[in-house]
C-alpha positions as a printed Julia matrix, in Angstrom:
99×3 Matrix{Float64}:
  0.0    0.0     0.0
  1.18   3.23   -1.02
  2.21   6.15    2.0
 -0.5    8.35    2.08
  1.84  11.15    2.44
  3.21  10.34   -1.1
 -0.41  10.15   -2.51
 -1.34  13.65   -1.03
  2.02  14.84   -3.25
  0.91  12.87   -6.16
 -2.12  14.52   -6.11
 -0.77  17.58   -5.68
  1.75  17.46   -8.42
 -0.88  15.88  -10.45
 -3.01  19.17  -10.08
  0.14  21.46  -10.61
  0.42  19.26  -13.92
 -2.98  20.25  -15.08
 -2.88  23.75  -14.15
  0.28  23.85  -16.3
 -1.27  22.14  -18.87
 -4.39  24.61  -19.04
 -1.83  27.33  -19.4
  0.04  26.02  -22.48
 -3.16  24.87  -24.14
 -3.72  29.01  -23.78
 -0.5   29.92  -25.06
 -1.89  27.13  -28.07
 -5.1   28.76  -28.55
 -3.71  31.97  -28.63
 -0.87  31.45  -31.29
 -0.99  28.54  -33.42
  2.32  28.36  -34.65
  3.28  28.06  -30.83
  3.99  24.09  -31.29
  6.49  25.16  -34.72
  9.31  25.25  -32.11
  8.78  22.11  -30.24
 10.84  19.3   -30.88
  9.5   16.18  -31.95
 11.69  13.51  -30.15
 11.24  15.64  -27.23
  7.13  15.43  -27.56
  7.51  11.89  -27.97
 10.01  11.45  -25.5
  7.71  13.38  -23.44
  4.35  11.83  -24.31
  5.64   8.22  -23.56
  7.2    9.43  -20.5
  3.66  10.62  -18.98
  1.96   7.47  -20.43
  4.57   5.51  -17.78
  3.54   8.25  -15.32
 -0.08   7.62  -15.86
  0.17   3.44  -15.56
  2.09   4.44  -11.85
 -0.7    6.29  -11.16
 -2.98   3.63  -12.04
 -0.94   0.81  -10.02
 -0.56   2.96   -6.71
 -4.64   3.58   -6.86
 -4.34   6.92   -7.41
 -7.75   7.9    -8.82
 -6.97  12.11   -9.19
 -3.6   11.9   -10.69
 -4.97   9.56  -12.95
 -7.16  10.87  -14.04
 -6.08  14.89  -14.28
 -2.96  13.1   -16.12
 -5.17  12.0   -19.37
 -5.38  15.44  -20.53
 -1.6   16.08  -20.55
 -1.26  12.86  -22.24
 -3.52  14.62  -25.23
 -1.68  17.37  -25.37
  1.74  16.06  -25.52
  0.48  13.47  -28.22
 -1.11  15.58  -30.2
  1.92  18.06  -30.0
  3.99  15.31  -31.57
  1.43  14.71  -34.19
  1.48  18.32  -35.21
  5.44  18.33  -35.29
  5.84  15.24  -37.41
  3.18  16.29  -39.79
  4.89  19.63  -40.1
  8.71  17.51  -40.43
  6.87  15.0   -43.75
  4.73  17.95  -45.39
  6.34  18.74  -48.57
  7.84  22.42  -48.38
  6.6   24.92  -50.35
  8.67  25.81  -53.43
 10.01  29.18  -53.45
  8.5   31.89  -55.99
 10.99  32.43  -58.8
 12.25  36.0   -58.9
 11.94  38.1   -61.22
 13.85  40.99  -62.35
């Protein structure tokens, strides 16, 4: 059985993680080219890395974290979506100039 001491921090980070993740969907919203920048091993990297998170969550019973931890999941896979569509879309060719 899990401390409950280290579930009341779970919890707690898992509600810092949210309100985090409410603030870059804002930033998102706001500015759609605000993902350009992000790398896309680094979304992935992150993405699995929170998927692990969430499946602790799950096998220390702890229902919040769990739960608030879904929606950063979304966000950091649909982050590396957007980057690796971006990375195989076919550049656009530039104008030829003319004199």
């Amino acid at each position: 059985m899990i401390d409950p001491v280290a579930n009341t921090i779970l919890d707690i980070a898992g509600i810092i993680n949210f309100i985090a993740l409410l603030w870059m969907l804002r930033a998102v919203i706001k500015n759609r080219n605000y993902l350009r920048g992000f790398s896309i091993v680094g979304s992935f990297l992150t993405f699995i890395s929170i998927v692990g998170f969430e499946i602790a969550y799950y096998l220390v019973g702890n229902t919040l974290a769990f739960i608030l931890g879904w929606a950063t999941v979304t966000f950091w896979f649909l982050a590396f979506v957007y980057g690796l569509k971006q990375k195989l879309s076919p550049k656009p060719k530039p104008a030829p100039e003319t004199a």
